[in-house]
N, C-alpha and C positions, 0 to 999 in steps of 0.2 A: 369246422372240420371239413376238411377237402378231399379229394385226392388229385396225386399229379401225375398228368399222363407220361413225363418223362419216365417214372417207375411202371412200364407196362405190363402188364397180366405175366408173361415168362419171363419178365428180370423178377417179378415178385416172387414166383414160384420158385426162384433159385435159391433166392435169399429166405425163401419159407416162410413167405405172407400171403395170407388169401388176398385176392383179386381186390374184395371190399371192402379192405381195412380203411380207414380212415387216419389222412398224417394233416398236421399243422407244419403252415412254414415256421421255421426259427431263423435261417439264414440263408442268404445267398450270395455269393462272391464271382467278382472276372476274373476269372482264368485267360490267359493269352496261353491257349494250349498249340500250340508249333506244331509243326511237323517233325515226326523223330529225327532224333540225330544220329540214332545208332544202328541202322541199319533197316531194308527195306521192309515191306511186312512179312517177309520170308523169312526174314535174318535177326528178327529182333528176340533179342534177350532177355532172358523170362526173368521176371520182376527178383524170384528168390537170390537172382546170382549174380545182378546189379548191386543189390542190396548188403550183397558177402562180399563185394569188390568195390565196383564202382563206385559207390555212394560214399564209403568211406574214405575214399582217396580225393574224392572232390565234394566235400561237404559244404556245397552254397545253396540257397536257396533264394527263392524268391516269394517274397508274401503277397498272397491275395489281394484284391481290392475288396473291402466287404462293402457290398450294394444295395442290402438292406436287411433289417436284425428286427425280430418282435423284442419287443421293451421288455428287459430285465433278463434275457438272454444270457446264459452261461456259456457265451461259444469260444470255441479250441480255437485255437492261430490254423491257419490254412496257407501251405505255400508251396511252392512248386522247385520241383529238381533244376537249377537252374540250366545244366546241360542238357537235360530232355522235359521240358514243361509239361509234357502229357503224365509226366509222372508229378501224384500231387501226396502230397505228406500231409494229414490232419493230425493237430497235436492236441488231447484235453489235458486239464489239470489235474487228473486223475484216472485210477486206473479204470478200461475198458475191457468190454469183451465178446467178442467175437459169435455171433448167431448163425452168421450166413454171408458170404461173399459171393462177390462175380468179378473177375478181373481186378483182383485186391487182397493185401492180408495185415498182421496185424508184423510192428516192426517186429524184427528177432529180438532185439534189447531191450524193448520198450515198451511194457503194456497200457502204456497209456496213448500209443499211436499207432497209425494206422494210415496203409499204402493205399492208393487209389491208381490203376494203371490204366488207363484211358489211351494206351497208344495204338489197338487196334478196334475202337469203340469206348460203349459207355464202360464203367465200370463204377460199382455199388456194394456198401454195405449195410447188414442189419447189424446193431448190436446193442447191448446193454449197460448204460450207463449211471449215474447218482442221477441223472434225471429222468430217468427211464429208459425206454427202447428209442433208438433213434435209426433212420435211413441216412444213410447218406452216399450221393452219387456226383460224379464227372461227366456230365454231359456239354458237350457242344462248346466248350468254350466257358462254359462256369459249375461251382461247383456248391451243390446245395444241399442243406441240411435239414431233414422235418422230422417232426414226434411222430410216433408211431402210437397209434388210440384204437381203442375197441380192438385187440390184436385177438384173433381167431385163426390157430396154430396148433401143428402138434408139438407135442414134448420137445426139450432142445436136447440136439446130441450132446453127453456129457462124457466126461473123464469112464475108462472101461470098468473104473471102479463104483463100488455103490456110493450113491447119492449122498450128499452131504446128511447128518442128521437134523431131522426138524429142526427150527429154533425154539418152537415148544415144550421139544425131547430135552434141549442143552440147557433150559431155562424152568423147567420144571413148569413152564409155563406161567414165568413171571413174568415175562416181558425183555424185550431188548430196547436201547435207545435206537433212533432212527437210523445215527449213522454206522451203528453198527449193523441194522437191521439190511442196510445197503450194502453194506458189505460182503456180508452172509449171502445176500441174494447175485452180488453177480457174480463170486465168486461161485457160488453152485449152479451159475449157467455159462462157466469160463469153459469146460473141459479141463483145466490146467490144475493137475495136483500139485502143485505150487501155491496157486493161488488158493485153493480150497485150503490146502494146509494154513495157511497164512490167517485164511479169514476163520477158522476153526481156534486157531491160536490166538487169533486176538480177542474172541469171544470168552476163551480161558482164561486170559490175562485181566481183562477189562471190563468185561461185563459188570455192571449196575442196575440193579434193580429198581425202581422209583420209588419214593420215599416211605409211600404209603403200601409199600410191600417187604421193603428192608428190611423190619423185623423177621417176618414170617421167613424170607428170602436165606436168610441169615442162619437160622435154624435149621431150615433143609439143608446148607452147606454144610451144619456141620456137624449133620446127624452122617455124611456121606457122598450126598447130593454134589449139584453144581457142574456146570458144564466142562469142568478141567475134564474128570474121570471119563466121559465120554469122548472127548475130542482126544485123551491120550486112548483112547480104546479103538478110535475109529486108526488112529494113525496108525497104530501097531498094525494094525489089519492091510497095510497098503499092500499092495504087491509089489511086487521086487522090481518091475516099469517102472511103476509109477514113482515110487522111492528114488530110485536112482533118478531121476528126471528133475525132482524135490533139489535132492543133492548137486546135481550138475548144475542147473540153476542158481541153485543158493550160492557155490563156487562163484561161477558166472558174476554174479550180481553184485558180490565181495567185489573182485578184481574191477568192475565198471564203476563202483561208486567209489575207490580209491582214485580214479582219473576224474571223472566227472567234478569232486570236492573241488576242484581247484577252479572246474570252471564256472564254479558258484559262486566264488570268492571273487574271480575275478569278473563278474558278472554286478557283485554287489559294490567292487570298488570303483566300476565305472556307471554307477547308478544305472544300471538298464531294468527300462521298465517293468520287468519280467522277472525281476533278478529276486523277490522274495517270493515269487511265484515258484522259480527253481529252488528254492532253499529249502520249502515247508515239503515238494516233492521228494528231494531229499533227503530229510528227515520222515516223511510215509516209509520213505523206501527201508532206514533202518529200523522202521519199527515193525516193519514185515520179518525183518531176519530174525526180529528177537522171538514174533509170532511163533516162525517154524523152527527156532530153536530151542521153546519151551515145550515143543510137541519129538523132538529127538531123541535117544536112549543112547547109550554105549558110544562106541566109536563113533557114528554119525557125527551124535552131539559133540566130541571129540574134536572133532574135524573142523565142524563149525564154528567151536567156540575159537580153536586156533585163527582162523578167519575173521570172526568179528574180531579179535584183539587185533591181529593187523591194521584191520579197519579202522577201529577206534582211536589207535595210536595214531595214524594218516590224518583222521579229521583233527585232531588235537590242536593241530598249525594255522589251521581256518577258523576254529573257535572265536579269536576275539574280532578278526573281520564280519564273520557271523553276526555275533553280537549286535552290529551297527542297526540289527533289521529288531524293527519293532517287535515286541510279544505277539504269537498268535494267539487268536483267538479260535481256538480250531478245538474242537471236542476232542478229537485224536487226543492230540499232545496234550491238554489239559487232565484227558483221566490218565496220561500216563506220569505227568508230573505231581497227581496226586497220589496216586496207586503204586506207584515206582518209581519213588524219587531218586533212586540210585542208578535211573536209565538219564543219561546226561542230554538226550536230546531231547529230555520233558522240561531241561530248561527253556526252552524258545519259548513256551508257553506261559501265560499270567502266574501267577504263586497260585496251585492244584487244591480244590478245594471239593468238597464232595456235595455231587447235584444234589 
């Protein structure tokens, strides 16, 4: 365990890490970071409204060179706006969240990415991942990624709403599996009542107790217990923000995985190597929606269910090019093809069987 002097005392203190933490390399990549293209340092255009225009109208990119990786590294693709380099795109296979930035934010569409704007300096994030806390920054020309260890911090700013409930509280204190347990955790350090929703909802839907507490587990449900009744207790309690935010989102997210399907499909019919990497994201994504629409009531729910039908209908045409990609193996969709065989995207998964 190291530390790197390119994260200096006041970039850490932005991103809300003591001085003396300690981070491991994981990755490091060249950047041929340019000179902007878009105007002088006076003139230049703040990352949020590149990101609402420009990016979408020219969406090329350039990938990293990766220059060196610790052994068994889980690292995101890395690559650069190809009209202004200094702007660098990290992408993980799953969703992230946001701790602490400096000159960076997370995409608007896409919580599993994350902007790094290096065009008047360094810029760096903290954040919260399946593999923990990681930094990552744009300095000088390349762009690196380390764990973050022994972290000594205060509280992380959260959603205006109260705290997720324990996993203890929702579990009677039987226990969560791991990936759910990761779940739970970044979403209660996202800020985003979306994502809390989500990971509140999926802990309703799917939580398993391990084998040698099943019975017991089993009986607290259903004397009353189990983490539905709380997670539907906590959501009632949103505030009208944050709800509506829930909502606009969920919308959102309808309408971008009706376009995106197709470029999974065709992602899988020209064998790119990413292309079941895009699929299983995919399918996260709509088992998020069924997450926050098992925690909905009335019209909301309403709303939503009209949307995933759209939805549902949309992917129906991608289905058998789908297909071509191997079963996952992925907990996700395994407990949901055994828990909820009538959610059709638990087929990608092996035939559902209970841990």
């Amino acid at each position: 365990m190291t530390q790197d002097t390119r994260f200096t005392p006041d970039l850490l203190a932005v991103l809300g890490v003591s001085p003396g933490a300690s981070t491991d390399p994981l990755g490091l990549w060249s950047a041929a970071l340019a000179h902007a293209h878009l105007g002088d340092a006076g003139s230049v255009r703040p990352l949020r409204d590149l990101l609402d225009t420009a990016v979408p109208d020219d969406p090329v990119f350039t990938p990293l060179r990766l220059v060196h990786s610790q052994p068994a590294s889980a690292l995101p693709s890395v690559k650069a706006w190809a009209p202004e380099p200094k702007l660098v795109l990290v992408e993980f296979d799953h969703a992230v969240s946001l701790l602490g930035a400096a000159s960076a934010q997370m995409d608007p569409h896409d919580d599993r990415s994350v902007w790094l704007d290096s065009r008047r300096g360094h810029a760096a994030v903290r954040l919260v991942s399946s593999f923990g806390q990681l930094l990552v920054g744009a300095f000088e020309g390349e762009v690196v990624i380390r764990g973050l260890t022994d972290v000594d911090d205060g509280p992380v700013a959260g959603s205006a709403h109260s705290r997720l409930p324990a996993a203890a509280d929702l579990t009677g204190g039987y226990g969560l599996e791991p990936w759910v347990a990761t779940a739970l955790s970044a979403a209660s350090a996202s800020g985003s009542a979306y994502r809390e929703l989500a990971a509140l909802g999926l802990v309703a839907r799917l939580w398993m107790p391990s084998p040698d507490q099943r019975a017991a587990a089993m009986m607290w449900v259903m004397q009353g217990g189990g983490p539905g009744p709380l997670a539907l207790d906590w959501a009632r309690s949103l505030p009208t923000a944050d709800l509506s935010e829930v909502l606009a989102h969920s919308a959102d997210q309808t309408r971008r995985m009706v376009e995106t399907a197709a470029a999974v499909s065709e992602a899988i019919f020209r064998n790119q190597p990413d292309a079941a990497d895009k699929l299983l994201r995919w399918l996260h994504d709509r088992d998020d929606l069924a997450s926050i629409r098992c925690l909905l009531e009335g019209e909301s729910a309403a709303n939503l269910d009209r949307a995933l039908r759209a939805l549902d209908t949309a992917a129906q045409v991608h289905l058998t090019t789908w297909s071509a990609v191997p079963a996952f193996e992925d907990p996700r969709l395994m407990a949901v093809a055994w828990q909820e065989p009538d959610a059709w995207w638990g087929r990608f998964a092996p035939n559902g069987s209970p841990p």
